[in-house]
C-alpha positions in Angstrom: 0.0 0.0 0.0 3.0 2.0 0.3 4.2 1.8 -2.9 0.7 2.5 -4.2 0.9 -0.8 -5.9 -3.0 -0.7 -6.5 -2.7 -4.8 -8.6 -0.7 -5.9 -5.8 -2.8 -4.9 -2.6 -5.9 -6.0 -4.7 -4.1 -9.5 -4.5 -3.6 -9.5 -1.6 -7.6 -8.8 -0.7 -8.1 -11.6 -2.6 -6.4 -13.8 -0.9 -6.4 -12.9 2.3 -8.4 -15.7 3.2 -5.1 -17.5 3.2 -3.6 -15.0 5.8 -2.0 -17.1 8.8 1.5 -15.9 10.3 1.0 -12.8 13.0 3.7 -10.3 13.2 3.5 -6.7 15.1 4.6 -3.3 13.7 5.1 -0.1 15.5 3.6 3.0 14.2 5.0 6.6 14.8 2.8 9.5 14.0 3.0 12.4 15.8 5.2 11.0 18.6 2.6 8.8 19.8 3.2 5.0 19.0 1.0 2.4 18.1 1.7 -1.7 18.1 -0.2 -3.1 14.9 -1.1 -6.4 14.6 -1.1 -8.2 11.2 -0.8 -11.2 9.0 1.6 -12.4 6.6 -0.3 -13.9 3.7 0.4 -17.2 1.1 -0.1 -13.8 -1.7 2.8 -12.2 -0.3 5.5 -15.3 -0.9 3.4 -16.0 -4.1 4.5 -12.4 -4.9 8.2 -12.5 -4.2 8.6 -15.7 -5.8 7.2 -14.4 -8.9 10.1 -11.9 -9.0 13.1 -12.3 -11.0 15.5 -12.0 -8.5 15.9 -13.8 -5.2 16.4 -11.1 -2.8 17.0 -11.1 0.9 13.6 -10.1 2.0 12.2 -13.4 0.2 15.2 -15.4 2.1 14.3 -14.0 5.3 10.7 -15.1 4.9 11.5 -18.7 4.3 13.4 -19.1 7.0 11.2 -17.6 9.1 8.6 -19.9 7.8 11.6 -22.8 8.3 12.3 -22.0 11.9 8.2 -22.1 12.9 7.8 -25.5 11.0 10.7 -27.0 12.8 10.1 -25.7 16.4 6.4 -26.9 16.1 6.1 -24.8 19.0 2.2 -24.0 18.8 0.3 -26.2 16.2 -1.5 -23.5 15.1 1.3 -21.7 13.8 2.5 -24.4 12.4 -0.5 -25.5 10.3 -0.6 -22.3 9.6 2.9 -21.6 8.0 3.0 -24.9 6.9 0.2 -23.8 4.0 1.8 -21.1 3.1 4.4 -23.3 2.1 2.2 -25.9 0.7 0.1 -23.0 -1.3 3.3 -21.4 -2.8 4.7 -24.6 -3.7 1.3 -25.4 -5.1 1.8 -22.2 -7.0 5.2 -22.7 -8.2 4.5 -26.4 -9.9 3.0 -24.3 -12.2 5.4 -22.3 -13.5 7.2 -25.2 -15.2 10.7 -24.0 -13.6 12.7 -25.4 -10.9 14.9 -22.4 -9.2 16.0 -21.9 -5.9 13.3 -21.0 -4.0 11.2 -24.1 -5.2 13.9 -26.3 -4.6 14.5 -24.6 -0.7 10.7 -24.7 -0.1 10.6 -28.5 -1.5 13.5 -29.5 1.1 11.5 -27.8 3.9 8.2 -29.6 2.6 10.7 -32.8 3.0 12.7 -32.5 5.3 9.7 -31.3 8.0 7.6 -33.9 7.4 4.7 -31.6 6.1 1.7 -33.6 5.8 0.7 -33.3 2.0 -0.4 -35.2 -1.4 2.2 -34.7 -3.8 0.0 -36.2 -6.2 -2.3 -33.4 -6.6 0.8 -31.0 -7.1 2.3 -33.8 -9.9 -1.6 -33.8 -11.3 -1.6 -29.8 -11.5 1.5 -29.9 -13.4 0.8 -32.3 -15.6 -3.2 -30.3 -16.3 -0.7 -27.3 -17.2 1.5 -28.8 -19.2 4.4 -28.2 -17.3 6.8 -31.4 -17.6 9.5 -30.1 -16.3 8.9 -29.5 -12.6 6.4 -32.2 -12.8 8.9 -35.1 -14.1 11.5 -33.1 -11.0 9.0 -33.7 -7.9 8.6 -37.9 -9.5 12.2 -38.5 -9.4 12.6 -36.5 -6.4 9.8 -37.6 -4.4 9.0 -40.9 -6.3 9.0 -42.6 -2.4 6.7 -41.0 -1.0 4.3 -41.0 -4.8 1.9 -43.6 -5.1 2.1 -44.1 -8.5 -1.4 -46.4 -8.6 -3.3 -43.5 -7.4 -1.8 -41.6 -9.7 -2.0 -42.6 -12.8 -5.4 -43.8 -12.0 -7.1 -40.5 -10.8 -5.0 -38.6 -13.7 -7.6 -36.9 -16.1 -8.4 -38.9 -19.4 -7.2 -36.2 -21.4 -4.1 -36.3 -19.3 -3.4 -39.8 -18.8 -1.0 -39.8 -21.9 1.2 -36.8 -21.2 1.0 -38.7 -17.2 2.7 -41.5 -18.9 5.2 -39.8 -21.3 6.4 -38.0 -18.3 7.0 -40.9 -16.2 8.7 -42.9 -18.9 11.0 -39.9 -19.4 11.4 -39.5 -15.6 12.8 -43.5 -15.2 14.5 -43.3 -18.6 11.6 -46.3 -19.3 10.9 -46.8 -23.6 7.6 -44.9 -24.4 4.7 -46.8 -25.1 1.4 -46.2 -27.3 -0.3 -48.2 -24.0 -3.7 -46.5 -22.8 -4.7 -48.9 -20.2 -4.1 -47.5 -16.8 -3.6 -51.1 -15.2 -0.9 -52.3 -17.6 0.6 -48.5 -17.3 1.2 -48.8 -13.5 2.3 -52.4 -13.7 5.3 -51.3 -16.6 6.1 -48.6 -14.5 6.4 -51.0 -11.6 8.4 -53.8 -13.2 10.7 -51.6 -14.9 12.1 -49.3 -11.9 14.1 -50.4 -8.7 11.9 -52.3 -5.8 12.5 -48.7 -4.0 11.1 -45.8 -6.3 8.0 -46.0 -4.9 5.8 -46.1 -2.0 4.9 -50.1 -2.5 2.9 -50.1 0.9 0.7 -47.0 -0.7 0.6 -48.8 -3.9 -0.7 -52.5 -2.1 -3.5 -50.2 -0.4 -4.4 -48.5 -3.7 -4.4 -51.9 -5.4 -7.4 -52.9 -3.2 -9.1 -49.8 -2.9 -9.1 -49.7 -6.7 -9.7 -53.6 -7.0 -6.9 -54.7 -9.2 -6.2 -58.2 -8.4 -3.4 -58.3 -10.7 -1.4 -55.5 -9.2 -2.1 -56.8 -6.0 -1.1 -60.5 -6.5 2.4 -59.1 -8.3 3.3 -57.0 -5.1 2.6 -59.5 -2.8 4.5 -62.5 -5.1 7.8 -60.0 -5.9 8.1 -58.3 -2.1 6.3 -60.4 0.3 8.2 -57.8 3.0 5.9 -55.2 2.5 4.3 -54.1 5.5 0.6 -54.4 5.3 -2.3 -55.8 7.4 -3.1 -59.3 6.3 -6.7 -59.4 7.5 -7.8 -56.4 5.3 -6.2 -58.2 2.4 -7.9 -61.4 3.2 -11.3 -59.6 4.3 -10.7 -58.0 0.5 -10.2 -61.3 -1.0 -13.1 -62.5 -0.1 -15.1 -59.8 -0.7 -14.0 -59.7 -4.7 -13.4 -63.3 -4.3 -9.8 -63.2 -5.2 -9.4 -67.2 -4.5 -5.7 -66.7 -6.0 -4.8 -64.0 -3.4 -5.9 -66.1 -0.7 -3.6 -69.2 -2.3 -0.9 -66.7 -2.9 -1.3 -66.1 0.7 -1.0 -69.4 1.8 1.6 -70.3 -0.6 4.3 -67.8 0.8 3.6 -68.6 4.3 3.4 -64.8 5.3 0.3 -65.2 7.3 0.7 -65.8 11.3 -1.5 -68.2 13.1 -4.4 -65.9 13.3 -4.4 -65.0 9.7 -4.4 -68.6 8.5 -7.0 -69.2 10.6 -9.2 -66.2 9.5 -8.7 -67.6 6.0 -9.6 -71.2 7.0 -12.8 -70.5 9.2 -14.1 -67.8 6.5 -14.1 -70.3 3.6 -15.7 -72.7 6.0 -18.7 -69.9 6.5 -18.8 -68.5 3.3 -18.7 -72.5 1.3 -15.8 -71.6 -0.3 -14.6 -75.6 -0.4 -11.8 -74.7 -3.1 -10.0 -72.9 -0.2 -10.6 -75.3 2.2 -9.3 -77.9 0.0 -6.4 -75.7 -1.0 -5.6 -75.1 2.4 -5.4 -78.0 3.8 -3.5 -79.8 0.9 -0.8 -76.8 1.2 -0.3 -76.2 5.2 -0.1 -78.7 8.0 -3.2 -79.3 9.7 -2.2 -78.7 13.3 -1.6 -75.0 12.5 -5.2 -74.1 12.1 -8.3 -74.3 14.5 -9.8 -77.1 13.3 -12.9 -77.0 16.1 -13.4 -73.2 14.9 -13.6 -74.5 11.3 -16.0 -77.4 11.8 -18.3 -74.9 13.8 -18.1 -72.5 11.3 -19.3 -74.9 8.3 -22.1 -76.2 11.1 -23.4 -72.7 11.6 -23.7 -71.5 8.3 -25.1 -75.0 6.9 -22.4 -76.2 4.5 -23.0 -79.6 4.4 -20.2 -79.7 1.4 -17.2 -78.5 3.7 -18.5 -80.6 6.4 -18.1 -83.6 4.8 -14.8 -82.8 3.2 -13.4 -82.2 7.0 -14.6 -85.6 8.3 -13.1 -87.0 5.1 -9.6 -85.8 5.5 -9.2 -84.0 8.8 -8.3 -86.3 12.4 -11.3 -86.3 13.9 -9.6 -85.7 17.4 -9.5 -82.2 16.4 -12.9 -81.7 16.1 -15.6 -81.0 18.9 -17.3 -84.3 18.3 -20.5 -83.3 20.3 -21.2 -80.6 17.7 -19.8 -82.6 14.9 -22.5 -85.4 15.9 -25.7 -82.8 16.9 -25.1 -81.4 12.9 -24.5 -84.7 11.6 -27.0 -86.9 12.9 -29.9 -84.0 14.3 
């Protein structure tokens, strides 16, 4: 207002709604003096880092912003600063050009821990064309990018340029493909077991019900950290029999989990899994009385008769196995 910078202050107006950081001001007039209160707004860094030169006033408000977000001292603050960050880096994906301050707010966004999507920054890029700082923040950040979610929210219009840029990004051969699927499984098999965030990419894989994905993740790094039971709970929702085999097969499943995958098939009739399991695992591992009950309760007469078949029947609760049988 000072500078009677009419375009600038209007700006400002506009966004003032993004306003967060307090600082005080003394004003003189008249030798009285007055403490003013205001706020530092997202506008003013988007401002400055609109400018051609990197000056010290710019510095000194990133660090500013740096010290706050590291202290964490009061969480409000720190939300608060932390979105000016995220806005301005939001704002600077879309100038297609990687310069110092995007790269010092990006470490501070890193190194801080600052809670955020990167996928909706890479997904901004790529709707403004910009591959530059878009194919940057994948090779940079490709750890912490699910790549399933991705590619598979990516516009339709956009999914081609999406997969252009990622090819160029892992030096992977460009492809005509157009399926998303087969798009996030070549990017998959075709970069190091580390560029990206597998665990996000397992969750994704359910959530977006590709069998396919999931049953390759689980087959090439059965380290992964994930929850068995949602994956079996999953299975047998979409009835992914070969998850549940897959399961089985590698022997990643404790106890319990073999167990849940046992006594569900055994309530839901699912005999191909009964059978599977118990020609793949040693008996004595699972809850054979839990199993039997379970295939009482729910009436499958099928299952029932497969356990007597080809189970010891000392593992059974013969009381109920007789009252279903016979009553």
């Amino acid at each position: 207002m000072l500078q009677d910078d009419a375009s600038f202050v209007s700006y400002l107006l506009k966004e003032f709604a993004m306003c967060i950081m307090v600082d005080e001001l003394e004003l003189r007039y008249q030798k009285k003096c007055v403490k003013v209160s205001f706020y530092f707004p997202a506008a003013l860094l988007h401002f400055m880092s609109g400018k051609d030169r990197i000056d010290n006033t710019m510095a000194a408000a990133i660090d500013s912003l740096e010290g706050v977000v590291k202290g964490k001292e009061n969480l409000e603050i720190y939300d608060a600063c932390s979105n000016i960050l995220l806005s301005t880096f939001s704002w600077l994906m879309q100038r297609d050009e990687v310069d110092i301050i995007f790269r010092q707010i990006l470490e501070i966004i890193e190194e801080c821990n600052i809670d955020c999507d990167f996928n909706i920054f890479i997904h901004g890029a790529i709707e403004s064309g910009n591959r530059y700082t878009c194919s940057f923040v994948l090779k940079r950040l490709s750890h912490k990018i699910d790549i399933l979610e991705l590619v598979m929210t990516v516009a339709d219009k956009n999914l081609s340029n999406c997969h252009s840029i990622a090819c160029d990004s892992f030096n992977i051969k460009k492809s005509s493909c157009t399926d998303r699927v087969e798009i996030v499984s070549r990017l998959l098999k075709e970069t190091p077991k580390d560029t990206f965030d597998l665990n996000s990419v397992l969750m994704s894989a359910i959530s977006y019900k590709i069998e396919s994905v999931l049953i390759w993740l689980l087959g090439t790094f059965p380290n992964l950290k994930f929850d068995t039971n949602v994956i079996i709970n999953s299975a047998y929702k979409n009835g992914w029999n070969n998850v549940l085999m897959l399961l089985l097969d590698m022997d990643i499943c404790n106890m319990n989990s073999g167990n849940l995958i046992l006594s569900e098939a055994c309530s839901r009739g699912c005999l191909i899994i009964v059978k599977y399991a118990l020609q793949n695992v040693d008996h004595t591992v699972f809850d054979m009385k839990t199993a039997m009950e379970n295939a009482c309760d729910y009436d499958r007469p099928d299952i029932v008769k497969y356990l007597i078949e080809n189970v010891d029947l000392t593992l059974f609760d013969m009381k109920t196995l007789v009252n279903t049988v016979f009553f």
